[in-house]
C-alpha positions as CSV (number, residue, x, y, z in Angstrom):
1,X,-26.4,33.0,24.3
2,X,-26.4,31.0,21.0
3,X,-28.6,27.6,21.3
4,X,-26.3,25.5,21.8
5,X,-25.1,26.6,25.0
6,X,-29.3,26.5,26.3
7,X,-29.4,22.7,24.8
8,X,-26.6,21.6,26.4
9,X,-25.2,24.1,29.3
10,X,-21.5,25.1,29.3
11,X,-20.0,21.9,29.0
12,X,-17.0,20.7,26.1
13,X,-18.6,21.9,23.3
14,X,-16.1,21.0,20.5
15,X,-18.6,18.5,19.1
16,X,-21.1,20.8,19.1
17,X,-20.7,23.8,17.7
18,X,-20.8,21.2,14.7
19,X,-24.5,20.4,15.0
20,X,-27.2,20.7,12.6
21,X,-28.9,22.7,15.5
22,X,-26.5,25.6,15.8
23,X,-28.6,29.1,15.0
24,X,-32.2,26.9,14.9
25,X,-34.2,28.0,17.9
26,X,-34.1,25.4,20.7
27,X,-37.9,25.2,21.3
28,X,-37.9,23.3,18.0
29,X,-35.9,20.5,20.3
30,X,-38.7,20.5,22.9
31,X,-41.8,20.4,21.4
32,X,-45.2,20.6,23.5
33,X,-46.7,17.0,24.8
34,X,-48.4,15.2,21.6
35,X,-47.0,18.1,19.1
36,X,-44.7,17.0,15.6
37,X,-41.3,15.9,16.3
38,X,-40.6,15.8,12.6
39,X,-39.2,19.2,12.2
40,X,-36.1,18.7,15.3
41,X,-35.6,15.1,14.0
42,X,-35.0,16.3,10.3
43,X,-32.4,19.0,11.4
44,X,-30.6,16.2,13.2
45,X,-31.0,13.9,10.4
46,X,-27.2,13.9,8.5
47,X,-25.9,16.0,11.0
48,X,-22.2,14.9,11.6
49,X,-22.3,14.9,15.1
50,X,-25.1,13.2,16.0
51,X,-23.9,10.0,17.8
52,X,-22.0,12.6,19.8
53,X,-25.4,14.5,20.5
54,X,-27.1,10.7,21.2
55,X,-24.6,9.5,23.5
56,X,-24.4,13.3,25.7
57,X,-28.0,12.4,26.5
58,X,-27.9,9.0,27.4
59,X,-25.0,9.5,29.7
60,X,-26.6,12.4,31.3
61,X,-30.0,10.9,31.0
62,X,-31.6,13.9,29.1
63,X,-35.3,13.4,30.1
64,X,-36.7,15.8,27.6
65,X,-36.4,17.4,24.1
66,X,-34.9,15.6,20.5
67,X,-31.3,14.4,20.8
68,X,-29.2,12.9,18.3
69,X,-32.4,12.5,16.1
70,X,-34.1,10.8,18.8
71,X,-37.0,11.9,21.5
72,X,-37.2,10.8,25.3
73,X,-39.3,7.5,24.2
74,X,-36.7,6.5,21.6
75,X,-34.0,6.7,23.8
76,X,-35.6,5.2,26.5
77,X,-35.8,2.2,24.3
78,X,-32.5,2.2,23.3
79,X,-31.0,2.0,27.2
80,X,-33.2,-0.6,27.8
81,X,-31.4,-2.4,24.1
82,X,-28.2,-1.8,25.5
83,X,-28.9,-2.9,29.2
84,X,-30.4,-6.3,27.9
85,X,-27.3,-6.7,25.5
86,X,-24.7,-6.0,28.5
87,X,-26.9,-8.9,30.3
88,X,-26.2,-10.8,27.9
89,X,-22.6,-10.3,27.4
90,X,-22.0,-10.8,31.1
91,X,-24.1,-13.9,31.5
92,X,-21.9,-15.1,28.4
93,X,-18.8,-15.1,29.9
């Protein structure tokens, strides 16, 4: 099973078998509590799909491992960015 079917299950996959992360080993992706996130973060980094990788876990609310460049905390931010901005928005009009 190549790693991108054990990040990501079988789903539509065309967007990713473009990743960065195709052929790395996936436990770079979930690295033990406290440990370097550095490594996962710079295979993302330039990768060309990587807003597709982001957006996979925020829809599917990924609780664990590096997506799109980004770990649990970071995108845990970033739903709460976009939540306040849709507030906004809706308030607005």
């Amino acid at each position: 099973m190549d790693t991108v079917s054990l990040m990501y299950g079988p789903q539509e996959r065309s967007w990713q078998n473009k990743a960065n992360c195709m052929g790395v080993d996936p436990d770079l992706f979930f690295p033990e509590r406290g440990a370097s996130t550095r490594e996962a973060k710079e295979v993302c980094r330039g990768c060309v799909v990587r807003e597709d990788c982001l957006e996979y876990a925020l829809v599917n609310g990924e609780k664990f491992g590096i997506w799109g460049g980004l770990s649990e905390r970071e995108r845990r931010r970033l739903r709460r960015q976009r939540a306040m901005q849709r507030r906004t928005i809706s308030s607005a009009s």
